[in-house]
C-alpha positions as CSV (number, residue, x, y, z in Angstrom):
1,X,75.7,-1.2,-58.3
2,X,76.3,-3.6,-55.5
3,X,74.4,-7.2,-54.2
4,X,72.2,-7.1,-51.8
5,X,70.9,-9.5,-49.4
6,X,67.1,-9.8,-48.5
7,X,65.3,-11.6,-46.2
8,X,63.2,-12.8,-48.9
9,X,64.8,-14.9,-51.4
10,X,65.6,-14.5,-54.8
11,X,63.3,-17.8,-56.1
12,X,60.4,-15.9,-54.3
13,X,61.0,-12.9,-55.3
14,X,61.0,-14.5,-59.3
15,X,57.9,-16.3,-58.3
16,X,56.2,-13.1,-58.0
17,X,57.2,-11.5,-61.4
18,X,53.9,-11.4,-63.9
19,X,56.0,-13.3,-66.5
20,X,56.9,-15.7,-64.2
21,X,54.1,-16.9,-62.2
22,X,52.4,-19.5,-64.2
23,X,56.2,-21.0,-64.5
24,X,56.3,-24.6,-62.8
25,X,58.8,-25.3,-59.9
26,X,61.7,-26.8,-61.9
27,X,61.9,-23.6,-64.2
28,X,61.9,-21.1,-61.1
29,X,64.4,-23.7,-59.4
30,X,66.3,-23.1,-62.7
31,X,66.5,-19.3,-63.4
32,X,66.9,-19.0,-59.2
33,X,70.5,-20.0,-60.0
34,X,72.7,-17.4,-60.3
35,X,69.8,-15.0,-59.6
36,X,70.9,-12.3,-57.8
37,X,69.5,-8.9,-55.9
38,X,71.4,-5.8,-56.9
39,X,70.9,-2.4,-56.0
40,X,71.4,1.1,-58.3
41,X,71.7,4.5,-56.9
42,X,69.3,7.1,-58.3
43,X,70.7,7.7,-61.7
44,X,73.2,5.1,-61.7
45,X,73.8,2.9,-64.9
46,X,72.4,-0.7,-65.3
47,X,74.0,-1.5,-68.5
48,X,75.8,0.9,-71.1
49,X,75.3,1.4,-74.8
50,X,77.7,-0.7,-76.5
51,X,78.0,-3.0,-73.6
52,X,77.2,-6.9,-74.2
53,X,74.0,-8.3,-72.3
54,X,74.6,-10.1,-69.0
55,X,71.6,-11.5,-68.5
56,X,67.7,-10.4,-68.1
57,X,66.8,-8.2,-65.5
58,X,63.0,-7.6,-62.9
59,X,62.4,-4.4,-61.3
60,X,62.0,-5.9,-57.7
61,X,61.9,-1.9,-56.4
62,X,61.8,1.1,-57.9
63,X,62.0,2.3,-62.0
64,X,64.3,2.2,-64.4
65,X,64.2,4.5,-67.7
66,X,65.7,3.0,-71.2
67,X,67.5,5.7,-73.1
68,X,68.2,6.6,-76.5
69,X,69.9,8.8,-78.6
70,X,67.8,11.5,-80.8
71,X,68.9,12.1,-84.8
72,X,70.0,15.3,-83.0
73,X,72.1,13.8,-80.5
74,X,70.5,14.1,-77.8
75,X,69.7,11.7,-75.3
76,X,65.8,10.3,-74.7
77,X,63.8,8.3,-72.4
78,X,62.3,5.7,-74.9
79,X,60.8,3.7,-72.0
80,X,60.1,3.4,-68.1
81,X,60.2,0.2,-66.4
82,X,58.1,-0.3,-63.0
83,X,57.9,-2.9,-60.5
84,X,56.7,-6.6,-62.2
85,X,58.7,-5.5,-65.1
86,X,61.5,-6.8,-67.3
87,X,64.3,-5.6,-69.6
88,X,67.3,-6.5,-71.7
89,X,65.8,-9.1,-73.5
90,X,66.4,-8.1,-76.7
91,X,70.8,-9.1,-75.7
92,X,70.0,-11.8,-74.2
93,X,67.7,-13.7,-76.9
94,X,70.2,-12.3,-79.9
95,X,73.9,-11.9,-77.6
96,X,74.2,-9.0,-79.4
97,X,76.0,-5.9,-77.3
98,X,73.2,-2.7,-76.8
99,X,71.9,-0.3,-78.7
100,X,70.6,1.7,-75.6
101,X,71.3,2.3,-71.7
102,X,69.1,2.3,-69.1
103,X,69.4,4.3,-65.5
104,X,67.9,3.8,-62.1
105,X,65.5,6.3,-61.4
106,X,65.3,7.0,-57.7
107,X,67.0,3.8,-55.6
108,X,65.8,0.6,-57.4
109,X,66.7,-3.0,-56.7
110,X,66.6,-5.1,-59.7
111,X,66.7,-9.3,-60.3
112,X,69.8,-10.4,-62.7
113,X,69.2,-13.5,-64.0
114,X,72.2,-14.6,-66.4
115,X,71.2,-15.0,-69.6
116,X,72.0,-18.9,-69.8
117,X,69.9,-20.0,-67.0
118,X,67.0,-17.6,-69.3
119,X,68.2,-19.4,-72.3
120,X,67.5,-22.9,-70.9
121,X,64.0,-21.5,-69.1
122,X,62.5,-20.9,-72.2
123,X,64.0,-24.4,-74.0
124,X,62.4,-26.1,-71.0
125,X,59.0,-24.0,-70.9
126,X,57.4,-23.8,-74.0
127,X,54.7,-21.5,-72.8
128,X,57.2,-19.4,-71.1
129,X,58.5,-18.7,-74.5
130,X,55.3,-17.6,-75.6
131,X,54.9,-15.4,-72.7
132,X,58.3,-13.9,-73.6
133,X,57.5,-13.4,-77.2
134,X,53.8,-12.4,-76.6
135,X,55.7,-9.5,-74.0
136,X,58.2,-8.4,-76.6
137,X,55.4,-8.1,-79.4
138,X,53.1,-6.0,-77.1
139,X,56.0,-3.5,-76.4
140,X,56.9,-3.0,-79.8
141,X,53.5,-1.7,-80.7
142,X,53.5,0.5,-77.5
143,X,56.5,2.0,-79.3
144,X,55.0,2.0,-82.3
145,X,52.1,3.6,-81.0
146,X,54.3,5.8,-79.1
147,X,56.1,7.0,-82.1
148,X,52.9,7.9,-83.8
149,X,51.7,10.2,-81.0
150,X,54.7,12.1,-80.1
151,X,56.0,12.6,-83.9
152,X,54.1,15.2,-85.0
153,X,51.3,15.2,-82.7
154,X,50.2,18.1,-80.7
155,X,51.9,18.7,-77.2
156,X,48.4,18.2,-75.6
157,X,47.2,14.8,-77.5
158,X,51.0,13.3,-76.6
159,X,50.3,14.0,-72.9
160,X,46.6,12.9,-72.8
161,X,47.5,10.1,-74.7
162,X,50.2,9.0,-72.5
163,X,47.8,9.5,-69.4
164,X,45.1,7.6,-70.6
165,X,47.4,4.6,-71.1
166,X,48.9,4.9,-67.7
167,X,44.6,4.8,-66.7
168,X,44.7,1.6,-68.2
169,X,47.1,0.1,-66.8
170,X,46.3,1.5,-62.8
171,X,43.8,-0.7,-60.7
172,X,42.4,2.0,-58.9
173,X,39.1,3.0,-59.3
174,X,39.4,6.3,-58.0
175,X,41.6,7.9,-61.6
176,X,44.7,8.6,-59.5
177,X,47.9,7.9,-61.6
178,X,51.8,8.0,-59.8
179,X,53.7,8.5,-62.5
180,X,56.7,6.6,-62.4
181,X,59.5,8.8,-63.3
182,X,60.0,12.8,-62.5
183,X,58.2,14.9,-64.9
184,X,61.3,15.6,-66.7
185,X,62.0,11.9,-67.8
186,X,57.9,11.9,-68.5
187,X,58.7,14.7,-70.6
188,X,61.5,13.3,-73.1
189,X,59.3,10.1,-73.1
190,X,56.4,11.8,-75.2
191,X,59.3,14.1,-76.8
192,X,58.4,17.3,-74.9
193,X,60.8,19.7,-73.3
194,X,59.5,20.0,-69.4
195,X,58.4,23.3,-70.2
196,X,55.5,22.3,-72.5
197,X,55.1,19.4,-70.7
198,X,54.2,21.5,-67.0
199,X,51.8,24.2,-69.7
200,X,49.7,21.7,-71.1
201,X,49.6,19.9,-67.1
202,X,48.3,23.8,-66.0
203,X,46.0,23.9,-69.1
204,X,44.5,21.0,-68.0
205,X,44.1,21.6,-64.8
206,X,42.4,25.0,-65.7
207,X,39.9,23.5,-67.6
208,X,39.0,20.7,-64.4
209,X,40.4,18.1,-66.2
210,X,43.0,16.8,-63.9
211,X,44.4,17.5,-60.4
212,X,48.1,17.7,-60.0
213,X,50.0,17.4,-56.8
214,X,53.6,16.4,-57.9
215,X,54.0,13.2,-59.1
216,X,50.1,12.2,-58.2
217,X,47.3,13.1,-61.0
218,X,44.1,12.6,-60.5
219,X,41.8,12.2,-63.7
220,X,38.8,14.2,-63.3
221,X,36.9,14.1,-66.4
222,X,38.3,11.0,-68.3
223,X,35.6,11.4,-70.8
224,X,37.2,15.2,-71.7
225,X,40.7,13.5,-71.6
226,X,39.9,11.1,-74.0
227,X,38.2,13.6,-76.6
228,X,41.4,15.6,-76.7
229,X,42.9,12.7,-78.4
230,X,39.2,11.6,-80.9
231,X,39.1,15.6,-81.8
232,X,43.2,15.3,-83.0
233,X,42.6,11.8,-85.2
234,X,39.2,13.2,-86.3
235,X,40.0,13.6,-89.9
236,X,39.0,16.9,-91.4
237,X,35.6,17.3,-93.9
């Protein structure tokens, strides 16, 4: 990891964060100091498990992946972070150290904000708070959700599920999806191995569902996606 400085400044750069941009002038003033640009190599650790939280951090560039360990042991992506969003809230609203690590995937370049100057934003901002809390509520039910689909769920309703939500979340028109990590990391996100994960992508593409052309899918027939995941909940008469 090392600072980095950009022609654009931090405050702007915070200004443009989705959380952020309803905040007034005195609170970006506020969390602007101390705010710093720092880069990660592909791979490279933002903060270790066990480690105690530093602050809050935006993904200005690139993605980061939050990892976890498996009963087995094993280690798992249990979230991707893109551009516009934030992690490492959870140590810096209880100062307790991490439970989990997270790693740059590809070169990133992040936003530290120390965790005092976010402390006193949301003392001074009340709906800022609620932004915050609203934010942490709606990723816990991802996970939740996210649990429910890759427990026990089959191989083909985990991935359709997964690209239906990244559908929702795209503004184009045209059902093209980037995903945002290498299909491995997309993998251990829905608990596949990459294996499985590439089958069901070729399945898929056999039956003129999608297009694949690396990390670019295009949605064909959205309406088929979405009946792979009705026909799995259907319950059985």
């Amino acid at each position: 990891m090392r600072e980095i400085v950009k022609s654009a400044s931090v405050r702007a750069a915070l200004a443009g964060m989705p959380i952020l941009r309803a905040c007034e002038d005195a609170v970006l003033d506020l969390l602007a100091k101390g705010a710093r640009f720092v880069r990660f190599a592909s791979g490279e650790s933002v903060f270790e498990r066990g480690s105690m939280p530093t602050g809050l951090f935006f993904v200005h560039g690139g993605a980061v992946r939050l990892m976890s360990l498996c009963p087995e042991g094993r280690p798992k992506v249990v979230e991707i972070f893109e551009p516009g969003g934030m992690f490492g809230e959870i140590g810096v609203f209880t100062g307790q150290c991490y439970r989990t690590w997270t790693q740059a995937i590809g070169a990133s370049v992040l936003i530290h904000v120390p965790r005092e100057r976010m402390l006193e934003a949301v003392a001074m901002d009340n709906a800022l708070s609620n932004r915050m809390l609203g934010a942490v509520c709606a990723r816990t039910q991802r996970l939740i959700d996210s649990i429910s689909s890759t427990a026990s769920g089959a191989a083909s309703v985990r991935v359709a599920s997964y690209l239906l939500e990244q559908l929702e979340r795209t503004v184009r028109p045209d059902g093209c999806i980037v995903l945002p990590a290498p299909k491995k990391a997309i993998a251990s996100l829905l608990n596949l191995t990459p294996e499985t994960l590439s089958r069901v992508l070729r399945t898929m593409m056999e039956e003129g569902v999608l297009s694949v052309g690396g990390r670019r899918i295009h949605v064909r027939n959205r309406t088929q996606l979405a009946q792979m995941v009705v026909a799995e909940a259907a319950p059985v008469s």
